[in-house]
N, C-alpha and C positions, 0 to 999 in steps of 0.2 A: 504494500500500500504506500503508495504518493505519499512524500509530505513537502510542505510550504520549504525551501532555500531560496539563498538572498546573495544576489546579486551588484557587483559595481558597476553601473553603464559611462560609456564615455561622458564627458563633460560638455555640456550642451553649451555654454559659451566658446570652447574649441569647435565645436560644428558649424555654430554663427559665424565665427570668422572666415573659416572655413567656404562658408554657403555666398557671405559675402565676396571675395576672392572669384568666385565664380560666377558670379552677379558682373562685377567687372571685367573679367575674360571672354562674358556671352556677349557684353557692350561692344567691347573691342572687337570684338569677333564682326560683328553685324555693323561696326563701325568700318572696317579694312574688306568689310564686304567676304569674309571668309566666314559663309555661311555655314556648315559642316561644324567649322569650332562653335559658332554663336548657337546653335541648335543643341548640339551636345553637351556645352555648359548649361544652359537653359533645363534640359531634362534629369543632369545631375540636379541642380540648383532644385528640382522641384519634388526630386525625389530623396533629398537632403532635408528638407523641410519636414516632409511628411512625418519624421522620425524623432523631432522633439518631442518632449514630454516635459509637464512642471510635476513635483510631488511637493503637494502642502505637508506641514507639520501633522504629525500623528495623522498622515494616509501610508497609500502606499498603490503599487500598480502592478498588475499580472499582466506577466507577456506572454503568448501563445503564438508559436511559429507553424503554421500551418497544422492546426490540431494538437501541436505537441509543446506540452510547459517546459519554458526556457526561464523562471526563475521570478522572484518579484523585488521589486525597487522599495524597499523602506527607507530610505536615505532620503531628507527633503530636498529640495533642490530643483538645478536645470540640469538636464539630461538629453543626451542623444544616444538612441537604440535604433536599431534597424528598421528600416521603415516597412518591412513586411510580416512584423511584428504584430500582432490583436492587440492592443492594448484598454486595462480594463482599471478604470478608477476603484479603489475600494478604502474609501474610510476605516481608520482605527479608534478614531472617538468610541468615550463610553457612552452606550445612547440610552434613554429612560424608556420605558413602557409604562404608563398608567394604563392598566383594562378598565374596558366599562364592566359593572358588577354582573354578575351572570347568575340561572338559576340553576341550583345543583338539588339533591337531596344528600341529605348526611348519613352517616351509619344507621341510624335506626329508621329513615326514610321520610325526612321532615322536609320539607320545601326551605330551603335560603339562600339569599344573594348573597354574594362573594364575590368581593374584587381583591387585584394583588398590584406590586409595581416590582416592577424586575429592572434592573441597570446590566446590561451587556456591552461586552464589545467584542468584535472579530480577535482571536488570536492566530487562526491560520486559515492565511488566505487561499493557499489550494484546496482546502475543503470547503471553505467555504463559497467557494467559486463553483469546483469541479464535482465535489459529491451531494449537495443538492441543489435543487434544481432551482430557487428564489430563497435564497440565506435568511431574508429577511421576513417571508411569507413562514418560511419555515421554525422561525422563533416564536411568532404568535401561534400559529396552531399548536404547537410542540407546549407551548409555553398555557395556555387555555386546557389542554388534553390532561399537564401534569397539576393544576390547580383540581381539578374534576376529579381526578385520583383521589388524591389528599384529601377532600371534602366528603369521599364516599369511607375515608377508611376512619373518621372520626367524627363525634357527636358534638352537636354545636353548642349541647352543657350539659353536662352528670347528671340531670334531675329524672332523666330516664333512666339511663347506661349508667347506673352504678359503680359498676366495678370498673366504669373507663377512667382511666388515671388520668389520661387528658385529652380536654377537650378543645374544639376549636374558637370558643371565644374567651375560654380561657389557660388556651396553651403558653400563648409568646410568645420567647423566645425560642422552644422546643417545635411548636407547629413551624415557626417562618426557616428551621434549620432544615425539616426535613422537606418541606415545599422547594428548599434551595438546591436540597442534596437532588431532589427528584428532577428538576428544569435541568440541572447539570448533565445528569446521566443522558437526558433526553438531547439537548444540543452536542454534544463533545461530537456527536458525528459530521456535525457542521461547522467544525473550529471555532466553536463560540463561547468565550469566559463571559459566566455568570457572574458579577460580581456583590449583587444583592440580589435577595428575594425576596418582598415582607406582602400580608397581605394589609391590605389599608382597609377595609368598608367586608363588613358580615353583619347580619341581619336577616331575621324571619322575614320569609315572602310575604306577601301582603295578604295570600288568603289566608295566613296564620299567625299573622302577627297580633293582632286583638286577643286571641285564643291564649298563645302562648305569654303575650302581658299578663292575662287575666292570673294565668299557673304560676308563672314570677312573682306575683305579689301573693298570691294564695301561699306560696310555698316561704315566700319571709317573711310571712306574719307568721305561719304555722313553728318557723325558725326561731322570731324572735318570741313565742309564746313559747317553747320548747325552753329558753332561756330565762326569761321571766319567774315560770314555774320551778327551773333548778332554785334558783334565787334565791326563791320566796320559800321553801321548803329547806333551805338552808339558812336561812337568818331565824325561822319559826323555830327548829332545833336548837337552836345559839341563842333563845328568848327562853326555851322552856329550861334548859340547863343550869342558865345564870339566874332565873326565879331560884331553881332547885338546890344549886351551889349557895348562895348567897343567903338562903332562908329568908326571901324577902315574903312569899306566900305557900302556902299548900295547898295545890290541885288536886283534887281524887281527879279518877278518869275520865270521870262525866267535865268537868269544869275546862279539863285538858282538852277536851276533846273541840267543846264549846274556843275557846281561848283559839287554837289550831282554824277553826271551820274562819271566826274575825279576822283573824291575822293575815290567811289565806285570800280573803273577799278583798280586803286591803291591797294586798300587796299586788294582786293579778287583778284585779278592775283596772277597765279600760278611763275611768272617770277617778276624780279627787274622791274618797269616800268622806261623809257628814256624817261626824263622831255624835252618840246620843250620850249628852252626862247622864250617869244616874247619881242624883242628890243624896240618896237612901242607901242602904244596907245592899251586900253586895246579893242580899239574896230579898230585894224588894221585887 
């Protein structure tokens, strides 16, 4: 298998002077009436031309000599190459991809939108040239194909998948590694460095998103009422103890029980509780 090597081409201002030299010998030529030189300079001169090239900063350019790779110019600069040479601009910039969000279902088959932003850049230009077919047609789909995976191999929160350790809206850093490990594996056939993967925008589709609000709040009220009631069952413990220790009163089980049931109303009511004095005897 091919791979990308690099090239030194002559020095494209040696050509120019060069080109020019022959620009004045077709003059002359056509001046002294010695047509034969004037003509033949004339067709070097045009076929001298043909074979400049510029290469900007962070590009580079594939030469193809009659179907067969003769090398690529990463060097910036002016250059002269042969002029029966294909030559093919190819950017090395890192270039961005923001997706628009797309619908997927997750592991347990829930409908949600998902978007990502990838930052790539060419690292080898004969594959990315000669093994497929639009390099850059080939990183979106490649790149949409490997999000669609990832989305189907994890749940977009535990409140179903119990036992899943992680989830997609709350993986992070772990979900955007292995979305990056997966785009990698899927470009490297196109000489393409991944250099980020993250995803940016997840969210319930819209014919579930009311639905799955509604289970979110259902499920952290049910959380923070799970929390509440530890609480409250532990300060009510640490009330009956420090009466008991302290010999501030004596409860039989009825009064305990009574003392437990107030405490409890207190402590887990959703409103301020309105204390009733009693003026009288504790057994008025």
């Amino acid at each position: 298998m091919k791979k990308e090597f690099s090239v030194k081409p002559v020095s494209g201002y040696f050509a120019l002077l060069m080109a020019f030299l022959m620009l004045c010998g077709s003059i002359a030529g056509f001046a002294f009436e010695i047509i034969w030189l004037g003509v033949t300079l004339m067709l070097l001169l045009i076929f001298t031309m043909i074979g400049f090239t510029v290469v900007n900063p962070n590009g580079s350019c594939v030469m193809v000599l009659f179907g067969a790779y003769k090398g690529t110019i990463r060097e910036n600069g002016f250059f002269w190459v042969n002029p029966f040479y294909v030559k093919r601009k190819i950017s090395l910039r890192a270039r961005n991809f923001d997706s628009e969000p797309i619908k997927v279902n997750d592991k347990v088959g829930n409908p949600i939108k998902i978007g990502f932003v990838l930052v790539w850049r060419v690292l080898d230009t004969y594959k990315a040239v000669f093994d497929v077919d639009d390099y850059q047609h080939f990183v979106l789909v490649q790149s949409d194909a490997a999000l669609r995976k990832l989305a189907g191999l994890y749940p977009y929160d535990n409140f179903e998948d119990h036992e899943a350790e992680i989830a997609l809206r709350s993986g992070g850093e772990e979900i955007n590694e292995e979305l990056e490990k997966e785009i990698r594996e899927r470009l490297v056939i196109a000489g393409i460095e991944v250099i980020e993967a993250r995803i940016n925008y997840i969210a319930y589709a819209e014919e579930i998103a009311n639905a799955m609000l509604r289970r979110q709040q259902a499920t952290a009220v049910v959380s923070a009422r799970f929390k509440i009631v530890e609480g409250a069952v532990s300060m009510v413990q640490m009330a009956l103890e420090q009466l008991s220790d302290k010999n501030i009163v004596e409860l039989d089980e009825e009064k305990k029980a009574a003392m437990v049931s107030n405490l409890m109303v207190v402590l887990c009511g959703d409103k301020d509780a309105t204390p009733v004095v009693n003026a009288g005897t504790l057994h008025a």
